[in-house]
Biopython code that builds the backbone (N, CA, C, O; Angstrom):
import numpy as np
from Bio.PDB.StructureBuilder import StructureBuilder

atoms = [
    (1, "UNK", "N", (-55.532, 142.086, -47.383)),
    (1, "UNK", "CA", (-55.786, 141.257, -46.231)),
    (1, "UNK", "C", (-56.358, 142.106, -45.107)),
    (1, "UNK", "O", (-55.861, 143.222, -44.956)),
    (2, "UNK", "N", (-57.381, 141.704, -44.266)),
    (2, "UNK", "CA", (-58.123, 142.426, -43.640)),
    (2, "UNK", "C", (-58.448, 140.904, -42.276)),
    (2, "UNK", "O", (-58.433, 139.689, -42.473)),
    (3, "UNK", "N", (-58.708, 141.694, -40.977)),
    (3, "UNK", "CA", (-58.937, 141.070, -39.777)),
    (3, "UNK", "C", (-59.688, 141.692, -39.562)),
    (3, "UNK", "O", (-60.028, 142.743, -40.105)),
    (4, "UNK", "N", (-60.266, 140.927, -38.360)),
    (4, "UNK", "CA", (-61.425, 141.286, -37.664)),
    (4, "UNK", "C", (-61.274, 140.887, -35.764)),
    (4, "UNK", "O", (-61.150, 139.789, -35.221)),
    (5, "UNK", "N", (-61.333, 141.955, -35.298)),
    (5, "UNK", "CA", (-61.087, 142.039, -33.904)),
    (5, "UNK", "C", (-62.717, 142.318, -33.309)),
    (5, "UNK", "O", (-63.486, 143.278, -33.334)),
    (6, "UNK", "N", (-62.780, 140.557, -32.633)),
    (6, "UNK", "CA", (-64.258, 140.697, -31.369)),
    (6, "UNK", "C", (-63.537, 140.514, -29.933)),
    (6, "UNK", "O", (-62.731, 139.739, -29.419)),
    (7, "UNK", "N", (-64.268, 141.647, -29.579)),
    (7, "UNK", "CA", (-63.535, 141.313, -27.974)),
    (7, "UNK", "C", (-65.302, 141.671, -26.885)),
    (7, "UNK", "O", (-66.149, 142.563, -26.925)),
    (8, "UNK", "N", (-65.130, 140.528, -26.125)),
    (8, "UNK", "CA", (-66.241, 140.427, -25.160)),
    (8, "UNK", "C", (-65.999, 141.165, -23.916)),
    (8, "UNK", "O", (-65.099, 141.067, -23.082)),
    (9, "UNK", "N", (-67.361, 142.179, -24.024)),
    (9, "UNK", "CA", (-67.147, 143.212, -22.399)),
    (9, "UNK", "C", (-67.894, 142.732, -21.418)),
    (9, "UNK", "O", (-68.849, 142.000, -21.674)),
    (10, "UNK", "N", (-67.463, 143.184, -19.759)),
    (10, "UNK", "CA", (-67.424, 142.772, -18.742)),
    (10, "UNK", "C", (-68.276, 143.924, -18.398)),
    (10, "UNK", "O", (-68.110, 144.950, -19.058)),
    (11, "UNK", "N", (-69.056, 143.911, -17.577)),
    (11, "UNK", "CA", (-69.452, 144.896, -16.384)),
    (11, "UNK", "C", (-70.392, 145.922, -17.347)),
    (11, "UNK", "O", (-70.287, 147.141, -17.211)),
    (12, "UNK", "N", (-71.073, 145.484, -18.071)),
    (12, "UNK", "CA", (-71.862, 146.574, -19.294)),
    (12, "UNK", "C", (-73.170, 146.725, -18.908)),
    (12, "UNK", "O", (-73.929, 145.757, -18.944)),
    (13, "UNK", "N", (-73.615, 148.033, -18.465)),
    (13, "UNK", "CA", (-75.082, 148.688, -18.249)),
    (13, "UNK", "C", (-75.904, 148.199, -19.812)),
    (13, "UNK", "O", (-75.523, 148.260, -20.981)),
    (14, "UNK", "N", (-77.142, 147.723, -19.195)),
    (14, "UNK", "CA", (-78.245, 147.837, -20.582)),
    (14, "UNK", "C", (-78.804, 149.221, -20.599)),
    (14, "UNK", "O", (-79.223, 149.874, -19.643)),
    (15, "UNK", "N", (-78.734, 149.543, -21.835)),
    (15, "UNK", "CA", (-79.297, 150.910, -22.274)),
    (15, "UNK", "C", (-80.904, 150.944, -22.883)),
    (15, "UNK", "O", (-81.418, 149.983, -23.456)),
    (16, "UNK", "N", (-81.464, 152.025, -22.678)),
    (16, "UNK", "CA", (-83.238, 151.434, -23.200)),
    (16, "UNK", "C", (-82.683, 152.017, -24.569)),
    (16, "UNK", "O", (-81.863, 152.926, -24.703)),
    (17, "UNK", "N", (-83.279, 151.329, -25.486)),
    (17, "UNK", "CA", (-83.303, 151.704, -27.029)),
    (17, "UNK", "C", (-85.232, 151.786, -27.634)),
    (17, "UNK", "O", (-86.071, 150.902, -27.457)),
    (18, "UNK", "N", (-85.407, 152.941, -28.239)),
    (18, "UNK", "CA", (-86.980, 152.976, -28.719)),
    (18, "UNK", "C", (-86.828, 151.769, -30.483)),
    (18, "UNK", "O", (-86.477, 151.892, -31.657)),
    (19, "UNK", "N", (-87.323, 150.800, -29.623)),
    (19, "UNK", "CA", (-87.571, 149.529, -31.138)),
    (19, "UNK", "C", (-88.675, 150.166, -31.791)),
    (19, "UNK", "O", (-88.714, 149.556, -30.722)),
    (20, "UNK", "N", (-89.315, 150.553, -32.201)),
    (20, "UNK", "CA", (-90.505, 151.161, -32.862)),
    (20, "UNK", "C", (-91.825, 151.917, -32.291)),
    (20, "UNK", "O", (-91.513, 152.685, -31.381)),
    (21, "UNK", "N", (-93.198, 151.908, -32.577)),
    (21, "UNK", "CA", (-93.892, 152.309, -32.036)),
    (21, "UNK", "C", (-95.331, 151.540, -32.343)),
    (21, "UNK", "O", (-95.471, 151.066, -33.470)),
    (22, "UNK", "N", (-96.343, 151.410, -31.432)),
    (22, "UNK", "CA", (-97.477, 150.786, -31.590)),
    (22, "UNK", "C", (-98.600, 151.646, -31.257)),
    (22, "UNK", "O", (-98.447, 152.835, -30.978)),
    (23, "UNK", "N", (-99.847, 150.997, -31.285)),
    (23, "UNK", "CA", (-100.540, 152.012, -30.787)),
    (23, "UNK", "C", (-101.295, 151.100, -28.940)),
    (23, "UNK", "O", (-101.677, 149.965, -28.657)),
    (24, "UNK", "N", (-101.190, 152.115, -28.343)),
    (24, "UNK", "CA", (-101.886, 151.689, -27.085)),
    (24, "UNK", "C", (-103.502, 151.639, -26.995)),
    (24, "UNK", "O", (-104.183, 151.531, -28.015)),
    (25, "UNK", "N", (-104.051, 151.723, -25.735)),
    (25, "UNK", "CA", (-105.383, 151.151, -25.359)),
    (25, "UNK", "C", (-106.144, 152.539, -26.107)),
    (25, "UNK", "O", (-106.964, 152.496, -27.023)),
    (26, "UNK", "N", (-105.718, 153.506, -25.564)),
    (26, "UNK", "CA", (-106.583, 154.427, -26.383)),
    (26, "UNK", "C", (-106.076, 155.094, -28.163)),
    (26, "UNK", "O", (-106.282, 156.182, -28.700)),
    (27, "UNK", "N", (-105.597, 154.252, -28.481)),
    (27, "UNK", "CA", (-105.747, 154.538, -30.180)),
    (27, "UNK", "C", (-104.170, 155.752, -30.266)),
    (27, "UNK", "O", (-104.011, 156.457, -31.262)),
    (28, "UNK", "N", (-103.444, 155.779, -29.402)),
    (28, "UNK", "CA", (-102.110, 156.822, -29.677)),
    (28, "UNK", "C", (-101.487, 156.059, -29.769)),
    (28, "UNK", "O", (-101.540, 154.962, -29.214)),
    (29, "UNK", "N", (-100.486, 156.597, -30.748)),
    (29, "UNK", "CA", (-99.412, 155.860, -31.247)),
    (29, "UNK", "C", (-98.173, 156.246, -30.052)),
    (29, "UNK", "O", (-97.841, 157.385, -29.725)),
    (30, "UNK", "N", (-97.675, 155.095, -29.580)),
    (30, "UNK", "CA", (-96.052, 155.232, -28.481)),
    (30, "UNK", "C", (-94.982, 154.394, -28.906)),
    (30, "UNK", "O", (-94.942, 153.444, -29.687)),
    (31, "UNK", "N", (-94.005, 155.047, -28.116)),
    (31, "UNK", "CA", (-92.932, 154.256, -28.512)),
    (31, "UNK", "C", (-93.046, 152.984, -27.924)),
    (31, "UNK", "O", (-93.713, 152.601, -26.962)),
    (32, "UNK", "N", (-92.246, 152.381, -28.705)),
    (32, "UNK", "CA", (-91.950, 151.086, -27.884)),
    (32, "UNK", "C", (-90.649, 150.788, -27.375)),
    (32, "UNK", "O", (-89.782, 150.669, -28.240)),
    (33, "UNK", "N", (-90.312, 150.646, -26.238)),
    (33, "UNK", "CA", (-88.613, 150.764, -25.918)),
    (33, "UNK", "C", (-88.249, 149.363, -25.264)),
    (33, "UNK", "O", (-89.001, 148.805, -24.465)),
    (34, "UNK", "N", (-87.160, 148.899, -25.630)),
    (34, "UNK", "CA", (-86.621, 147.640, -24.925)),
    (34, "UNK", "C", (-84.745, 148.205, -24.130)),
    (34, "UNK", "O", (-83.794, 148.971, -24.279)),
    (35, "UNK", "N", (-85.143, 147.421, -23.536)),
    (35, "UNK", "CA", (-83.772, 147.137, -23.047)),
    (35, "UNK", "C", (-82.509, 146.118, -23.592)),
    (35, "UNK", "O", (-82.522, 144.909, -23.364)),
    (36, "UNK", "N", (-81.438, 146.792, -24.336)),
    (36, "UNK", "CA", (-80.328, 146.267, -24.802)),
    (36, "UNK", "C", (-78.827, 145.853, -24.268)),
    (36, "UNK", "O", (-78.471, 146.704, -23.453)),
    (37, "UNK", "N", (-78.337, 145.357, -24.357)),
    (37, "UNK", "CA", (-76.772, 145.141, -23.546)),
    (37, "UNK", "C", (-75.849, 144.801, -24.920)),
    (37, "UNK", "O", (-75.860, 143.868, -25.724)),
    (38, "UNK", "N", (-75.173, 145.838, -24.803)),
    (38, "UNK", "CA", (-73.866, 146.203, -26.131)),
    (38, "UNK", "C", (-73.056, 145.367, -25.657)),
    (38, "UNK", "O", (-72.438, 146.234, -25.040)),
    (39, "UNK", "N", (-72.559, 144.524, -25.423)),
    (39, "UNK", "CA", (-71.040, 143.937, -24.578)),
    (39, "UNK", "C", (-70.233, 142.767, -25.225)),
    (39, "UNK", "O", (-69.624, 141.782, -24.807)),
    (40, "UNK", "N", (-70.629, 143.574, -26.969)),
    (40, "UNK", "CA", (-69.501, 142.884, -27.700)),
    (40, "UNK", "C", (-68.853, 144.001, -28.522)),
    (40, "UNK", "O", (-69.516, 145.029, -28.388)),
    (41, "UNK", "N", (-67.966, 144.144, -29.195)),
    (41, "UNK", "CA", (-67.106, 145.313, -29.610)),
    (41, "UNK", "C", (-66.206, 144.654, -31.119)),
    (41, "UNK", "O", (-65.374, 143.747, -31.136)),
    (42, "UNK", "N", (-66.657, 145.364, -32.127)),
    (42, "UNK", "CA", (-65.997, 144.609, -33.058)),
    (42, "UNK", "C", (-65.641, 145.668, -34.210)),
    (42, "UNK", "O", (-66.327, 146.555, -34.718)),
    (43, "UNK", "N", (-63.742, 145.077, -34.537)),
    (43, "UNK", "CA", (-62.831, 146.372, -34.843)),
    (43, "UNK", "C", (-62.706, 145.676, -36.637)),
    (43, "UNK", "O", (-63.058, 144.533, -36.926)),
    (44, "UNK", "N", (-62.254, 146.474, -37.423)),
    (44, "UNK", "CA", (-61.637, 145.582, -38.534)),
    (44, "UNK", "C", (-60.450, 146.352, -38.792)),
    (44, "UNK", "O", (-60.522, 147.570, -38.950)),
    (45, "UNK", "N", (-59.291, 145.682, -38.849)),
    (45, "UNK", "CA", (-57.971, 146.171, -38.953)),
    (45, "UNK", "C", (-57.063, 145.608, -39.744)),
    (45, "UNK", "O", (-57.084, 144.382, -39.858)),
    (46, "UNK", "N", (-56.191, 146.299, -40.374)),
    (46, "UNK", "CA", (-54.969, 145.813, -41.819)),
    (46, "UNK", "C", (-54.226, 144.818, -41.613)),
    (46, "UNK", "O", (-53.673, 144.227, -42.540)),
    (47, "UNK", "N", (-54.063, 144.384, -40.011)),
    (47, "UNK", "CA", (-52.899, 143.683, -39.953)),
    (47, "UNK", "C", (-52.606, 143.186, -38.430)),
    (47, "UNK", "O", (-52.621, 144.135, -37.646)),
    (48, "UNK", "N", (-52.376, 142.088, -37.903)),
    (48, "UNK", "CA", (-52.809, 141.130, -36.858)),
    (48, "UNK", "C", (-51.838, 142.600, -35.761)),
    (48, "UNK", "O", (-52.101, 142.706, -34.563)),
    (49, "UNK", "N", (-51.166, 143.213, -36.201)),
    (49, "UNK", "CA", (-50.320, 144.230, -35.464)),
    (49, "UNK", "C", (-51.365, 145.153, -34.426)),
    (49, "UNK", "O", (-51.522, 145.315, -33.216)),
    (50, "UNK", "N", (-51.953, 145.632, -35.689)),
    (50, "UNK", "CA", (-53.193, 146.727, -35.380)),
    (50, "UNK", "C", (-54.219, 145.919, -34.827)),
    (50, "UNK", "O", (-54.987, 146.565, -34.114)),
    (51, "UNK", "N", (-54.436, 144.888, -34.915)),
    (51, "UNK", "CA", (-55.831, 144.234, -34.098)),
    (51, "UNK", "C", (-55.235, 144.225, -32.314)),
    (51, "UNK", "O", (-55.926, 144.442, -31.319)),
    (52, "UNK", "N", (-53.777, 143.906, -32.367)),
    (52, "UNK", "CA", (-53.115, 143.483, -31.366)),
    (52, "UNK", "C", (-53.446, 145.542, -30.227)),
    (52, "UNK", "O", (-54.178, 145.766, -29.264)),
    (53, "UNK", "N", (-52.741, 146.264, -30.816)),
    (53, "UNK", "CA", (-52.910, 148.008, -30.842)),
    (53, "UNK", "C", (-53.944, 148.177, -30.342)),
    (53, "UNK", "O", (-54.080, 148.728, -29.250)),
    (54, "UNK", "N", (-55.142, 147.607, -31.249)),
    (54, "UNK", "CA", (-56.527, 148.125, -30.887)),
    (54, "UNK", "C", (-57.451, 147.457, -29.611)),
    (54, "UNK", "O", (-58.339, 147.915, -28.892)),
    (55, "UNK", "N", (-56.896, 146.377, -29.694)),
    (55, "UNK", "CA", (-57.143, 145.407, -28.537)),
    (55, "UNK", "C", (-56.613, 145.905, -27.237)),
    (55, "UNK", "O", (-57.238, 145.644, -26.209)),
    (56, "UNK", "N", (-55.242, 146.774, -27.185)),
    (56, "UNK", "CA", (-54.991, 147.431, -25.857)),
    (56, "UNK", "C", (-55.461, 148.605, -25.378)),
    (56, "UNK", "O", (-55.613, 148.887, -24.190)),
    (57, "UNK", "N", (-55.691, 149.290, -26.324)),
    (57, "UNK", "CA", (-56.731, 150.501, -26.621)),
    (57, "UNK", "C", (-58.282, 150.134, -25.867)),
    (57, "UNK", "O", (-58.832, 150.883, -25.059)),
    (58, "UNK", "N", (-58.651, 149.239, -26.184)),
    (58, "UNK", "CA", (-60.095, 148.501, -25.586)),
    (58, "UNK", "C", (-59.795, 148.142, -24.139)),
    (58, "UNK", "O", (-60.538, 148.215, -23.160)),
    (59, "UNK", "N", (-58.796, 147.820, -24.213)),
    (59, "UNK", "CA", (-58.436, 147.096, -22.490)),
    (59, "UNK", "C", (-58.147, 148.141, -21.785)),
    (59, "UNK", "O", (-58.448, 147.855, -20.627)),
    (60, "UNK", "N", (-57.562, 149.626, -21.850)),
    (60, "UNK", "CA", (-57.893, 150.617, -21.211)),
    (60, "UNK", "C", (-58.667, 151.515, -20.824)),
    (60, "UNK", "O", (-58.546, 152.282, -19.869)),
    (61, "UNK", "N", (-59.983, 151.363, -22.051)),
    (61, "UNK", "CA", (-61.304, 151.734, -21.486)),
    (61, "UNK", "C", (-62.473, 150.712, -21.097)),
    (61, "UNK", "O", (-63.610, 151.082, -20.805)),
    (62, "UNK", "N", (-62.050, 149.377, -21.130)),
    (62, "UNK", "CA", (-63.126, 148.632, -20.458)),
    (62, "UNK", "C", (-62.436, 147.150, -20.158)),
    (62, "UNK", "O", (-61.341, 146.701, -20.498)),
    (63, "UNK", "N", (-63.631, 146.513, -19.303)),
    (63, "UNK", "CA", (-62.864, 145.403, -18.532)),
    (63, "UNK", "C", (-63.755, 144.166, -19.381)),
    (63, "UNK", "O", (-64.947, 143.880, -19.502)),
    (64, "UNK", "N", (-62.023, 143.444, -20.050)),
    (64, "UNK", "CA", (-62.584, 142.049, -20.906)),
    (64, "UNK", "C", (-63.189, 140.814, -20.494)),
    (64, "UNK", "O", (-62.535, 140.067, -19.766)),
    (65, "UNK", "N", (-64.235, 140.527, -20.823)),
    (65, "UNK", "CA", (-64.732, 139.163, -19.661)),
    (65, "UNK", "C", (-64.169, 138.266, -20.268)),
    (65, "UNK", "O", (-64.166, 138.184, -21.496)),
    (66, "UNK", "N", (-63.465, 137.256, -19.293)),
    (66, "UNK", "CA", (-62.921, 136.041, -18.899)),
    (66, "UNK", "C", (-63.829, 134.890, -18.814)),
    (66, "UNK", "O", (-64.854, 134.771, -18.142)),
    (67, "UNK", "N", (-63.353, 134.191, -19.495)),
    (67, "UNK", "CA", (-64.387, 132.677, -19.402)),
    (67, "UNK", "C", (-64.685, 131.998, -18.243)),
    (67, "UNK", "O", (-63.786, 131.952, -17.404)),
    (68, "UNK", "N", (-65.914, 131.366, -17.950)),
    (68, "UNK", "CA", (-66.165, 130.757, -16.696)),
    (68, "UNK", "C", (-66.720, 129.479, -16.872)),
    (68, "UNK", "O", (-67.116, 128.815, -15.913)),
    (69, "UNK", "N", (-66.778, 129.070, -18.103)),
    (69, "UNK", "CA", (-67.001, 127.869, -18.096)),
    (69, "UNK", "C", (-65.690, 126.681, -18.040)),
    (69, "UNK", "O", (-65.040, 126.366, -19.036)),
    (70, "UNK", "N", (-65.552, 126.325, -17.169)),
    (70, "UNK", "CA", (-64.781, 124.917, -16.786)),
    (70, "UNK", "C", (-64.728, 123.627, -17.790)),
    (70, "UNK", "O", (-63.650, 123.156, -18.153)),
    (71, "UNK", "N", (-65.664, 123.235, -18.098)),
    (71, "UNK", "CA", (-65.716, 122.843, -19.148)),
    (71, "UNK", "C", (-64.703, 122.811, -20.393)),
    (71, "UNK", "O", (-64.247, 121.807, -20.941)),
    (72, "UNK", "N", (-64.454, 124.216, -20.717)),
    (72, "UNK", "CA", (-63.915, 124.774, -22.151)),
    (72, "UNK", "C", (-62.561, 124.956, -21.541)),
    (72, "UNK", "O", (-62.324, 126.155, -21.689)),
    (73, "UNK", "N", (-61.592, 124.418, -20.958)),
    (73, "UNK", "CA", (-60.489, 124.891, -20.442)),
    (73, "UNK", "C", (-59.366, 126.014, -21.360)),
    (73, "UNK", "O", (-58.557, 126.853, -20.962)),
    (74, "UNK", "N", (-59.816, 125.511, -22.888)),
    (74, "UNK", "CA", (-58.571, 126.549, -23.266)),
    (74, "UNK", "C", (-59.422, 127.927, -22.989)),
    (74, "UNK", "O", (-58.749, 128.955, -23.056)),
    (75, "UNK", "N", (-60.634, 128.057, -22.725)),
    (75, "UNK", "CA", (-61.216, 129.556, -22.746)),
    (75, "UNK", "C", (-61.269, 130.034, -21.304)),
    (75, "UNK", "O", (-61.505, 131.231, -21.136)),
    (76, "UNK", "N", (-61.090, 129.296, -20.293)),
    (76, "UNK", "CA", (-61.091, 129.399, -19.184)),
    (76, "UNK", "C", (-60.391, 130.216, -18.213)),
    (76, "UNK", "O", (-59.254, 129.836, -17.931)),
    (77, "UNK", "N", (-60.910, 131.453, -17.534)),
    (77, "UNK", "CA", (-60.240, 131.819, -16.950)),
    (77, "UNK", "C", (-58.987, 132.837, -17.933)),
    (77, "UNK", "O", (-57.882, 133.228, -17.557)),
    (78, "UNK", "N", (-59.690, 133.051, -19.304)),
    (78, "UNK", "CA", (-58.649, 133.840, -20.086)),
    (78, "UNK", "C", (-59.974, 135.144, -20.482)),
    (78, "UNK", "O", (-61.169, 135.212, -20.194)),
    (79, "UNK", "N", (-59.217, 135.874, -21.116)),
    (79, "UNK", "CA", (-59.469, 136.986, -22.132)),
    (79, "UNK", "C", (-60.566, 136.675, -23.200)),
    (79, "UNK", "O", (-60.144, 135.800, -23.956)),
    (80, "UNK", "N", (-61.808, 137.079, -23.521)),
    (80, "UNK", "CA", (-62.247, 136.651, -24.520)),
    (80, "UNK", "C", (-62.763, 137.746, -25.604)),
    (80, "UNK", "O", (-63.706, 138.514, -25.793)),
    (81, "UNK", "N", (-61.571, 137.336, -26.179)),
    (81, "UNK", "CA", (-60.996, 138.033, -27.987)),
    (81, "UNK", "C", (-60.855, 137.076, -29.008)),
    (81, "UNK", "O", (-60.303, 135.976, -29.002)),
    (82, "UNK", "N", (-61.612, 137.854, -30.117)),
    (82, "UNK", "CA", (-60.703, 136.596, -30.929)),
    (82, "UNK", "C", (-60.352, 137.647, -32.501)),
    (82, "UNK", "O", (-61.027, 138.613, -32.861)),
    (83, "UNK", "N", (-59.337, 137.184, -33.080)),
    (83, "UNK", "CA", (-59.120, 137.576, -34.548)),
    (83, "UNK", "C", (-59.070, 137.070, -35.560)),
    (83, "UNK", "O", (-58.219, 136.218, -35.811)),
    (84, "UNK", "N", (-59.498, 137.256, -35.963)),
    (84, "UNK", "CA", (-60.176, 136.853, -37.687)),
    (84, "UNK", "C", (-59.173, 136.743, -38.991)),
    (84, "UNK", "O", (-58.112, 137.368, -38.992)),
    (85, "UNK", "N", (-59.417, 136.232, -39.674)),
    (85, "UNK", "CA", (-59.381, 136.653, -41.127)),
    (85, "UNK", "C", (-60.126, 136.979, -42.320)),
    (85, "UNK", "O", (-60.588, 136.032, -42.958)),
    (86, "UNK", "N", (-60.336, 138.234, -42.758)),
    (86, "UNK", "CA", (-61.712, 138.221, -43.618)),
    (86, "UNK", "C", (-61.192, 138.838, -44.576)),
    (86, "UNK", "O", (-60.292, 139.678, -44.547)),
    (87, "UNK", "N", (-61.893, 138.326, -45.639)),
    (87, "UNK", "CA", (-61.189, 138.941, -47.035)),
    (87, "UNK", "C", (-62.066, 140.661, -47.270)),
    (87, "UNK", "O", (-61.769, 141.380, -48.225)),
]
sb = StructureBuilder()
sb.init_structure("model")
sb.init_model(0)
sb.init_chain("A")
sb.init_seg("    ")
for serial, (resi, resn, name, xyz) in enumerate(atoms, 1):
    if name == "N":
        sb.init_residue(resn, " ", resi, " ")
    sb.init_atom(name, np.array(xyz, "f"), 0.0, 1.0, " ", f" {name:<3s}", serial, name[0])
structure = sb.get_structure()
């Protein structure tokens, strides 16, 4: 039996990442770089114990975003994690 821990981050810098390379106006080949935002985090762990462990582990190096849609009340204004079951 195996879980799966996603937990959604708060406050996350986009990092430039080089997506490949093309060639420009004068015939050289460049990179091509985009801008990415990492601000999901995903653990796989033995046992809802260790997802629980690893989940506090995450909450001491970064801040979990909280739902803001009104709408969705059970997500509202909470933590957004979730755990899995995956074979």
């Amino acid at each position: 039996m195996n879980y799966r821990l996603t937990v959604h981050l708060q406050d996350v810098k986009p990092v430039s990442q080089v997506t490949g390379k093309r060639k420009n106006d004068k015939g050289k080949m460049v990179d091509v770089t985009k801008r990415k935002l990492f601000n999901t985090l995903s653990f796989y762990c033995k046992s809802e114990e260790a997802c629980m462990q690893k989940l506090s582990e995450v909450r001491s190096k970064y801040n979990i975003a909280k739902g803001k849609n009104p709408s969705k009340m059970n997500k509202f204004d909470k933590e957004l994690f979730n755990i899995s079951f995956v074979n």
